[in-house]
C-alpha positions in Angstrom: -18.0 8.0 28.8 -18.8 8.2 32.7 -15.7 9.8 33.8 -16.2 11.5 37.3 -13.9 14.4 38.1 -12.2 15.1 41.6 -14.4 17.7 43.6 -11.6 20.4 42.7 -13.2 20.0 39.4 -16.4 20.7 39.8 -15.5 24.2 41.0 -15.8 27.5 39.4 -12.9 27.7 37.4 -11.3 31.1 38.8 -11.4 29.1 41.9 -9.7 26.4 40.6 -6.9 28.3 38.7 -6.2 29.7 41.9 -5.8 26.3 43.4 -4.0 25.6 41.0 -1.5 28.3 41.2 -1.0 28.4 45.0 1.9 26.6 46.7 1.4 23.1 46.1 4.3 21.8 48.7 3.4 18.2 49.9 3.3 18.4 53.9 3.5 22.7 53.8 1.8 24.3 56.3 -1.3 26.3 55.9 -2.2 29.2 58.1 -4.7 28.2 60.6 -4.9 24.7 59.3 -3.9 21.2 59.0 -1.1 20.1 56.6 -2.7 19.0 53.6 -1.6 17.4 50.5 -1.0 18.7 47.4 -4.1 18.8 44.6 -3.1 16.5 41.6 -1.7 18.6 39.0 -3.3 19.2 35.6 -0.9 17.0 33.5 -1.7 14.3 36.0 -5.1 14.8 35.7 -4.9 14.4 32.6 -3.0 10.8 32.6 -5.6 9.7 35.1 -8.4 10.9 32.4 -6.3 8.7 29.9 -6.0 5.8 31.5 -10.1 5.5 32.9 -10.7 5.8 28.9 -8.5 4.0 27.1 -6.1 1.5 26.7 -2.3 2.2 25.7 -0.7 0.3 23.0 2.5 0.4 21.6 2.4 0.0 17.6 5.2 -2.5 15.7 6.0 0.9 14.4 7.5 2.2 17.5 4.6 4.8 17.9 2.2 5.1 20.9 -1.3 4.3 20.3 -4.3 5.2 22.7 -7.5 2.7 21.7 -11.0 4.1 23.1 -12.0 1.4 25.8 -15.9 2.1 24.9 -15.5 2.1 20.8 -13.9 0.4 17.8 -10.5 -1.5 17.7 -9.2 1.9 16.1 -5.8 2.9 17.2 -5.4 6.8 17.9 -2.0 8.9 17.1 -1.3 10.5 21.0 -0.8 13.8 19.1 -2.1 15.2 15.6 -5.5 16.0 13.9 -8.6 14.1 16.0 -5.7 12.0 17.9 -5.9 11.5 21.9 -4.6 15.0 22.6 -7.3 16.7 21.2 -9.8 14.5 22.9 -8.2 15.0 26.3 -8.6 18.8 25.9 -12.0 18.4 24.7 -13.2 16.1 27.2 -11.4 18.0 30.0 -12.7 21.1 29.3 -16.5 19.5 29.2 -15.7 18.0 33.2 -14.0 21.0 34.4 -15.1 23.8 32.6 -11.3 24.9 32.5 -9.1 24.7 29.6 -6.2 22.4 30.2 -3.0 24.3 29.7 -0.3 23.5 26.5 2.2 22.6 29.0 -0.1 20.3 30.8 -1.1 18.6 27.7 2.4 18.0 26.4 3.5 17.1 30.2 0.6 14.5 30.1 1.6 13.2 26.2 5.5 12.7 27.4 3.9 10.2 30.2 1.7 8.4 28.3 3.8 7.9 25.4 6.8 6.4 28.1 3.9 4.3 29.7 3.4 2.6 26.0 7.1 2.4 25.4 7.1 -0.4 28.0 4.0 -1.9 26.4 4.7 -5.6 24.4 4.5 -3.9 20.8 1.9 -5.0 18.8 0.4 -4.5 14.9 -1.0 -1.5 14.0 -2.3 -2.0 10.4 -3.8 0.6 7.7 -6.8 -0.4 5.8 -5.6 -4.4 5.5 -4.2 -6.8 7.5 -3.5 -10.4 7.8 -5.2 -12.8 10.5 -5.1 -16.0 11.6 -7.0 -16.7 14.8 -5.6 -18.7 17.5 -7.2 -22.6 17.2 -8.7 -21.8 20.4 -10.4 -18.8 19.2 -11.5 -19.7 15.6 -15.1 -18.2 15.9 -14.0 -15.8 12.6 -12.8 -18.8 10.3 -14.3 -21.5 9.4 -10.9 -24.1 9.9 -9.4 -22.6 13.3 -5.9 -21.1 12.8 -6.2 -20.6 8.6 -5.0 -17.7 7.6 -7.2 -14.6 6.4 -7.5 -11.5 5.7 -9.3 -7.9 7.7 -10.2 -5.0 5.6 -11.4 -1.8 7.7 -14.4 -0.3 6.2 -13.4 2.7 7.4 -16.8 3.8 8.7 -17.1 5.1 12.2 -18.4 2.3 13.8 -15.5 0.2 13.2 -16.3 -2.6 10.7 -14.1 -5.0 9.2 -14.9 -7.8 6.5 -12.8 -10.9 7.2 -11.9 -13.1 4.1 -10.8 -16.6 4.2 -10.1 -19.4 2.7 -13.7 -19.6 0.7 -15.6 -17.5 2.4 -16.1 -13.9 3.9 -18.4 -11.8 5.9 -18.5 -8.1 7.9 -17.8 -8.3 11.4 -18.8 -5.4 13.9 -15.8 -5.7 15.5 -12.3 -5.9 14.5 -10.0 -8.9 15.5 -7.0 -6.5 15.0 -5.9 -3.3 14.9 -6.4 -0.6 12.6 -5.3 3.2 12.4 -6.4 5.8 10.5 -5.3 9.0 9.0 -7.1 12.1 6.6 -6.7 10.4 3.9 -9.1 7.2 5.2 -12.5 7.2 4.1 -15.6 4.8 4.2 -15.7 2.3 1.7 -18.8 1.0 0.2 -20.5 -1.8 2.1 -20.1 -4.9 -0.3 -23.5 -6.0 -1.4 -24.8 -9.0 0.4 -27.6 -11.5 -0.5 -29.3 -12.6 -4.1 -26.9 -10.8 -6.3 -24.3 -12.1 -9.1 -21.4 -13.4 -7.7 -17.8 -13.7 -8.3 -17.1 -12.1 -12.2 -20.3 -11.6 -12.8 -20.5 -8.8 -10.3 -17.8 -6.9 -11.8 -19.4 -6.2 -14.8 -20.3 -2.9 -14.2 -16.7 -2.1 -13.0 -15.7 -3.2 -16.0 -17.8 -1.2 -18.2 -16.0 1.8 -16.4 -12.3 1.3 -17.4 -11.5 1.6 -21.1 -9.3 -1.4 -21.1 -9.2 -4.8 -23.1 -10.5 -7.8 -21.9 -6.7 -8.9 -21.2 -5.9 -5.4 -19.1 -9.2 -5.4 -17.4 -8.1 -9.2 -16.1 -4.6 -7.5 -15.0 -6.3 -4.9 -13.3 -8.6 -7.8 -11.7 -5.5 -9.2 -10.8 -3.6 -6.2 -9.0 -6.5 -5.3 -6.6 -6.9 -8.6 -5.1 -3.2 -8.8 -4.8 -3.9 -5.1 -3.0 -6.2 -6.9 -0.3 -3.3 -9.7 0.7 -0.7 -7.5 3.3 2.0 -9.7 3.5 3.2 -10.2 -0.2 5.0 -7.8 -2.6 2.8 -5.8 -4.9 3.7 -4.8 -8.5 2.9 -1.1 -9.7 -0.2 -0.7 -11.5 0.6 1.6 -14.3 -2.1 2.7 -16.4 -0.5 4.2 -20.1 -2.3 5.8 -22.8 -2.8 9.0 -25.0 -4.5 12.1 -23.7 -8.2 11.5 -24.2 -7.5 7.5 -23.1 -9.0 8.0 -19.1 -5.9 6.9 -17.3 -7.0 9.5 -14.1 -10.1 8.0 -14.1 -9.2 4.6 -14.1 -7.3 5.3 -11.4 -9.0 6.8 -9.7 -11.7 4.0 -9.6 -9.0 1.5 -8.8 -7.9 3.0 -5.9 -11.7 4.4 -4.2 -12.4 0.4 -4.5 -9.6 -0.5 -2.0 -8.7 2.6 -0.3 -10.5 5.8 -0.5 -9.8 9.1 -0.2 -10.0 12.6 -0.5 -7.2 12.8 -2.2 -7.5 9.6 -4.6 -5.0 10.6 -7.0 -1.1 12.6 -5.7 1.7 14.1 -8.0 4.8 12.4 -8.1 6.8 13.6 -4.6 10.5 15.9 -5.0 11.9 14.0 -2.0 12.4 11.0 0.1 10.4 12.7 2.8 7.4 14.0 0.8 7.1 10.6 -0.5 7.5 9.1 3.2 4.5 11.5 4.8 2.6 10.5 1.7 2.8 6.8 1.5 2.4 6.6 5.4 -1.4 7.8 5.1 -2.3 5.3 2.7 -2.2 1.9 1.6 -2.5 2.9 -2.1 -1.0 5.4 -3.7 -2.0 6.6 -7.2 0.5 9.3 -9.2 -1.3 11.0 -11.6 0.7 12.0 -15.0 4.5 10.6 -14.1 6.5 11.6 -17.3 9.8 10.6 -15.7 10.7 8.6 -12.6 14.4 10.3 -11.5 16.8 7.3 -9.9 16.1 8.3 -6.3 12.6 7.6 -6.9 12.6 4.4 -8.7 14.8 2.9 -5.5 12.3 4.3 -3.3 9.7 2.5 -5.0 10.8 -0.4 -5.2 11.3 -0.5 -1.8 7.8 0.8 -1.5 6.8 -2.7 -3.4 8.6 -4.9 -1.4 8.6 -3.6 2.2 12.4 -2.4 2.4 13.6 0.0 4.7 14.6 4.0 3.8 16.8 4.9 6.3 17.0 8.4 6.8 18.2 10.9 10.5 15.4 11.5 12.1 14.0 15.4 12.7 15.4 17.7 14.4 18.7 15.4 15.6 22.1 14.7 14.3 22.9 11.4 16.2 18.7 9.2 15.6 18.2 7.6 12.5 14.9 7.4 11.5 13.5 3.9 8.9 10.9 4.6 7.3 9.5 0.8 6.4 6.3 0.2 4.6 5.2 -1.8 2.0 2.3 -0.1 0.0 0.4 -0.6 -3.0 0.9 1.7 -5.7 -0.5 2.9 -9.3 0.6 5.3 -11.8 -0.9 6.9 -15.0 1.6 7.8 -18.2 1.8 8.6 -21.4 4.8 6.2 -22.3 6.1 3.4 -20.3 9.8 3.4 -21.7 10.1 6.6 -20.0 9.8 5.2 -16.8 13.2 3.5 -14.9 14.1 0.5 -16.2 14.4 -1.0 -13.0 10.7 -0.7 -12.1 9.8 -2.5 -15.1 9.9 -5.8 -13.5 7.8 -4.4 -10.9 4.9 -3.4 -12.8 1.9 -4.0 -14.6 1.7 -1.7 -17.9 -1.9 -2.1 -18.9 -2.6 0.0 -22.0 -6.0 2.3 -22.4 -7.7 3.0 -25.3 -8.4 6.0 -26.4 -12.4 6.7 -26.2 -13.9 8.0 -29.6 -16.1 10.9 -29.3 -19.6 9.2 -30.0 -18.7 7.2 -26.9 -18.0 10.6 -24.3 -19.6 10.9 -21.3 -20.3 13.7 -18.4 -17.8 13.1 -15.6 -21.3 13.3 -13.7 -23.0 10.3 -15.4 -19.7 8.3 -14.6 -18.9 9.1 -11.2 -23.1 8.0 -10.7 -22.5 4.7 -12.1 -19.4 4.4 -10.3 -21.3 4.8 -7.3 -24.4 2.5 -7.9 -22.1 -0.4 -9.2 -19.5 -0.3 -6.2 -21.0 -2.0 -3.7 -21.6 -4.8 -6.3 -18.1 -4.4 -7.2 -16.1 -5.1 -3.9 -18.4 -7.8 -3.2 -17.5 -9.7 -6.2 -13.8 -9.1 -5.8 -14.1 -10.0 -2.0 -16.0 -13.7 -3.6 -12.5 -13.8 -5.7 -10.3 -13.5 -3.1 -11.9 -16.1 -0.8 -11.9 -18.5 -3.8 -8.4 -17.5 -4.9 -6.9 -17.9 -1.1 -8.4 -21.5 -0.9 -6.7 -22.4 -4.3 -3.1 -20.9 -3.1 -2.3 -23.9 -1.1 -2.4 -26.1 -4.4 -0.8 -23.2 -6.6 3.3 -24.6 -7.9 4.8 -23.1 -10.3 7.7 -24.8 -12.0 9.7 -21.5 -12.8 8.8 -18.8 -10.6 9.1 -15.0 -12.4 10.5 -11.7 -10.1 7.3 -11.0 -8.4 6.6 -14.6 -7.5 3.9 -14.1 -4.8 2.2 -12.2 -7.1 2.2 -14.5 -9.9 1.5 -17.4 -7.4 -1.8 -15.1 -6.9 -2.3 -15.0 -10.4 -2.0 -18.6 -11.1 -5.0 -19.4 -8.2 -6.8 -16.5 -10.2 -6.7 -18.5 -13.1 -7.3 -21.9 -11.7 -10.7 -20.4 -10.2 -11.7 -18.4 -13.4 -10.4 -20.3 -16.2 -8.6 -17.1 -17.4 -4.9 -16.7 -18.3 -3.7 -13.8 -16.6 -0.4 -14.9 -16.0 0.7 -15.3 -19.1 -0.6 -12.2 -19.8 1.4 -10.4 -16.9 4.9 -12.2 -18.5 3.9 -11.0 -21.6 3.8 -7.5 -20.0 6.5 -7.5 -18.7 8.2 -8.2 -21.7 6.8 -5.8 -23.4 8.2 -3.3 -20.4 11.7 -4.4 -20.7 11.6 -3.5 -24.6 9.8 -0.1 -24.1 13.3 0.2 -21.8 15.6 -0.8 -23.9 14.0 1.5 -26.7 13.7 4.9 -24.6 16.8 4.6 -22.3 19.9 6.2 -24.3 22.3 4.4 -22.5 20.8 1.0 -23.2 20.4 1.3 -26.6 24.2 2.3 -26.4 25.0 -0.7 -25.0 23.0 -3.0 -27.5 25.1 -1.5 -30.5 27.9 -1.8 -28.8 27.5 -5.7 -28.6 26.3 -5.9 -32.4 29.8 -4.3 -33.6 31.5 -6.8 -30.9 29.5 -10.2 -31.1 32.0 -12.0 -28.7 31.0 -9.6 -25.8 33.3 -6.7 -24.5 35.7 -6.5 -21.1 37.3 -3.6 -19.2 36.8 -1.0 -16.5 34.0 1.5 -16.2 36.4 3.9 -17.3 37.2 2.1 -20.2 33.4 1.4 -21.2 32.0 4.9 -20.9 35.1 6.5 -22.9 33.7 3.7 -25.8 30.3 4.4 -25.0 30.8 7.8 -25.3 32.6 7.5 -28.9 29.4 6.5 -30.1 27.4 8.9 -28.1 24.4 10.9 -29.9 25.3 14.3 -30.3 24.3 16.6 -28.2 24.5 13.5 -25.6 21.1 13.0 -23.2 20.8 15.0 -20.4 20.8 12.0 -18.8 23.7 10.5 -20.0 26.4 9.6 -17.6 29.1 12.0 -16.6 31.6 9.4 -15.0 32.6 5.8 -14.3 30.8 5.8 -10.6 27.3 7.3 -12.4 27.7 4.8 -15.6 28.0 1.5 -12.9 24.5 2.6 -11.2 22.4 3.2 -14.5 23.9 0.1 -15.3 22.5 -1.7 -12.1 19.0 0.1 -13.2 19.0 -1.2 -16.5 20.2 -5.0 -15.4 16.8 -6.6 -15.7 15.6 -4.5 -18.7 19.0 -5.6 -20.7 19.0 -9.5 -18.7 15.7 -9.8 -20.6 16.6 -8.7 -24.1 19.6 -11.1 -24.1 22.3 -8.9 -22.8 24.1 -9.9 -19.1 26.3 -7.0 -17.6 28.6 -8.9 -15.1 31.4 -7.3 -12.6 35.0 -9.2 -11.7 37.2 -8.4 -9.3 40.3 -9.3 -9.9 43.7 -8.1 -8.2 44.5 -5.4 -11.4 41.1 -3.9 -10.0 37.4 -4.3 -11.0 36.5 -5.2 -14.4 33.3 -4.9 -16.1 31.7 -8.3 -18.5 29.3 -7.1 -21.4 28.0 -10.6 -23.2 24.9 -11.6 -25.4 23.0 -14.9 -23.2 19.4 -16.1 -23.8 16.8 -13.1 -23.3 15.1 -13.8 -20.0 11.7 -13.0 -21.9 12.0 -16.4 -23.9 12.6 -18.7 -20.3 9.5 -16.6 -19.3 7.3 -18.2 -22.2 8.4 -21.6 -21.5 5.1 -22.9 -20.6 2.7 -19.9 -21.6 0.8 -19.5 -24.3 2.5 -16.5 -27.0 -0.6 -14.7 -28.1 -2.4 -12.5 -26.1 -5.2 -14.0 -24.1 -9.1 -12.9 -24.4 -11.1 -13.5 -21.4 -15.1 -13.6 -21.8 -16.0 -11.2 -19.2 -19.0 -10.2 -20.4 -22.4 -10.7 -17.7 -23.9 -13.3 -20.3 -20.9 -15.3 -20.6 -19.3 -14.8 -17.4 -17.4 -17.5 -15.6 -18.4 -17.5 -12.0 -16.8 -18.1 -9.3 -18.3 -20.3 -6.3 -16.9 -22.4 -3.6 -15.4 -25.2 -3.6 -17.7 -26.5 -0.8 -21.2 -27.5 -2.4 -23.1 -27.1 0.8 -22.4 -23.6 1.2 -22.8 -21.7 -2.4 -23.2 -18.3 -1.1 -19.0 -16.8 -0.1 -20.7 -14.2 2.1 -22.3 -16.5 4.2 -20.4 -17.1 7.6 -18.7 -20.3 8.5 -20.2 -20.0 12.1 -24.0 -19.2 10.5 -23.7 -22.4 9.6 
């Protein structure tokens, strides 16, 4: 960076911190001399260093970016570990020889951060993001304006692959914006040239997780739904019995799409533990969740679909602060029904098995084959995703489930492999609802209560938890509710776990007050079958019998190979 410094610079610095500290008073008169004007201070300084060396942005997330004029499209925090304030002292101190005072600095980050305020905002994304280039611009895609996909690599140089529509390839420079944080780390560089492709190059991944062919297809499933931004994306969650791997699973899952130094977290004890958490990372793995309390099943779900979590922002009584983000998210447990019943239609439960001791291995000897098969690995799931976003467009389902983008994904994932991961995922999902209904007290309360009264029941909260409570267990759960208000939002958890075993929990206003409908209907779980096959799928995914996917254009086998190559 060829920055030259004013000629005050240059001198030694007890000189200059005198300068600096005299009477700076434009048009003042010196003794003996001309009036002369006053030397730039150091917070201006500063600014003028800023703006010679990079460019100001301001993020769709209402936060001011600084992006290094010379270097990657990598958007900078103005404060924080390695962010622009840092680099100002640092390269301040190398012209000058003087170290910038705190005063200056945070002078200098007040002006720079107003000067991005009046910036057109634009996207700031973390580790993925969508892209569709301009039809005047199309040199990244090989049909102008389709739309893609950008993954950072995460290396210091700034690499991105770019995925589209049958094809993919690394790019040395990004066409947007990423930021990162501590928690972003390099991932491998997918393997390019003669190599298996599509399924066949996850075999080695797949000899890594102890899952059935069905789960390991699910899992398949999930992380190429993790590369796609823009779509709602189910929670991975990864059940078993000590001795079964779930952490290592995992942890494999998420190093393939976002490493880390910290792959795998602990389940948060707030809103705002979960907020500085989930803003770090595009994937989030919680390692040994036994229970998911109500405030953190709504902020999950949110989490899943992008919704906002307002909360007042620090430090004020009058700002509100919304924390919006959409992330991608795993968990490892020991039972699924003791998870919130309203997640279950949110998630993937994928069972492992538990690994017999003839079949152990050093955590050493895994983690080495993690690491030799991974570059291997991302390629082949980057030759899924091409394949899988050209099939989307011809993707229509007649019954769409909850998570339909997701099972829109699916569908193209078994259109371009031949397997039946969709059905597999509805059959999940029913199995989640019934793990519920099993483990939630208050559900299984409510099921009983409609066997003694076939014809349904009718009447106020009130009404229902004094009945409810008749036929409570004794001593009753601890989480049992302790009035009407309490009873009518486990109630609103539990709607899709009892919608799908056939019970419909229904509210009527009417002008005697609000009244409460409890009636048997259809379980949910046999419209979701309509269509699919009942048993549980197998899927050949073995490297002899692999089915492999290619593009649909003849002419150009190999998905890494550029469009413009070509």
């Amino acid at each position: 960076m060829n920055t030259h410094a004013p000629e005050q610079e240059q001198r030694p610095p007890q000189a200059a911190e005198e300068e600096r500290q005299a009477p700076q008073q434009a048009g003042a008169p010196g003794k003996g001399t001309a009036n002369k004007e006053a030397a730039p201070s150091q917070a201006t300084k500063l600014v003028r260093l800023a703006e010679e060396s990079y460019r100001l942005v301001q993020g769709s997330d209402g936060k001011a970016y600084a992006v290094d004029r010379g270097g990657p499209e990598i958007a900078l925090p103005l404060r924080g570990r390695d962010g622009l304030r840092q680099r100002l002292a640092r390269t301040f101190y190398a012209h000058t020889g003087t170290a910038p005072g705190g005063s200056a600095l945070t002078d200098a980050m007040g002006v720079l951060e107003g000067m991005a305020a009046g910036r057109p905002a634009v996207e700031v994304a973390l580790r993925v993001a969508s892209y569709a280039p301009r039809p005047d611009t199309g040199s990244m895609s090989g049909q102008p304006g389709s739309a893609g996909v950008v993954l950072d690599l995460g290396d210091p140089t700034g690499r991105v692959v770019v995925i589209g529509p049958g094809w993919w390839g690394i790019e040395d420079t990004s066409p947007v914006l990423f930021r990162r944080t501590a928690l972003t780390s390099a991932l491998p560089v997918p393997a390019m040239g003669h190599r298996p492709r599509g399924v066949a190059a996850l075999a080695g991944f797949r000899g890594l997780l102890n899952v059935d062919d069905a789960g390991f297809s699910l899992v398949v499933g999930w992380l190429l739904a993790a590369l796609v931004p823009d779509i709602p994306h189910p929670i991975l969650a990864l059940l078993g019995e000590q001795g079964t791997a779930k952490s290592t699973a995992a942890k494999f899952c998420v190093r393939i799409l976002d490493p880390s130094p910290a792959p795998l977290r602990s389940a948060p004890k707030d809103v705002k533990s979960w907020a500085v958490t989930a803003a770090a990372s595009w994937t989030v793995a919680l390692d040994n969740v036994s229970t998911i309390p109500a405030w953190f099943s709504d902020t999950l779900c949110k989490a899943v679909t992008g919704d906002g979590i307002v909360d007042r922002s620090l430090f004020t009584d009058d700002d509100v602060t919304v924390l919006s983000f959409r992330r991608v998210i795993a968990l490892t447990s020991i039972d699924a029904g003791a998870l919130a019943g309203d997640l279950a239609e949110r998630m993937i439960p994928v069972e492992l098995e538990r690994i017999p001791p003839q079949r152990r291995r050093p955590d050493a000897d895994v983690e080495t084959d993690y690491r030799a098969t991974a570059p291997l690995t991302l390629a082949g799931l980057l030759d899924l995703l091409a394949e899988v976003l050209a099939a989307l467009p011809d993707v229509h389902l007649p019954q769409l489930p909850r998570m339909a983008d997701f099972a829109r994904l699916l569908a193209a994932l078994d259109a371009v492999t031949g397997w039946t991961t969709l059905a597999a995922y509805l059959a999940r999902a029913e199995e989640a609802n019934r793990a519920v209904m099993e483990a939630d007290p208050l559900a299984t309360a409510v099921r009983d209560l409609l066997d003694r009264q076939a014809v349904g029941w009718s009447g106020t909260s009130t009404e229902l938890l004094a009945t409810l409570n008749d036929h409570a267990p004794d001593p009753r759960p601890r989480n049992w509710p302790k009035n009407a208000s309490v009873l009518g939002g486990s109630l609103r958890r539990l709607a899709p776990a009892l919608r799908a075993s056939g019970i419909e929990v229904t509210e009527q206003r009417t002008g005697a007050g609000r009244f409460l409908n409890l009636r048997r209907t259809p379980p949910t779980d046999d419209v979701n079958r309509r269509g699919e096959e009942a048993q549980t799928p197998t899927f050949p995914i073995r490297p002899e019998s692999a089915v492999i996917a290619v593009t649909a254009d003849t002419r150009r086998p190999d998905l890494h190979k550029h469009p413009r190559d070509g």
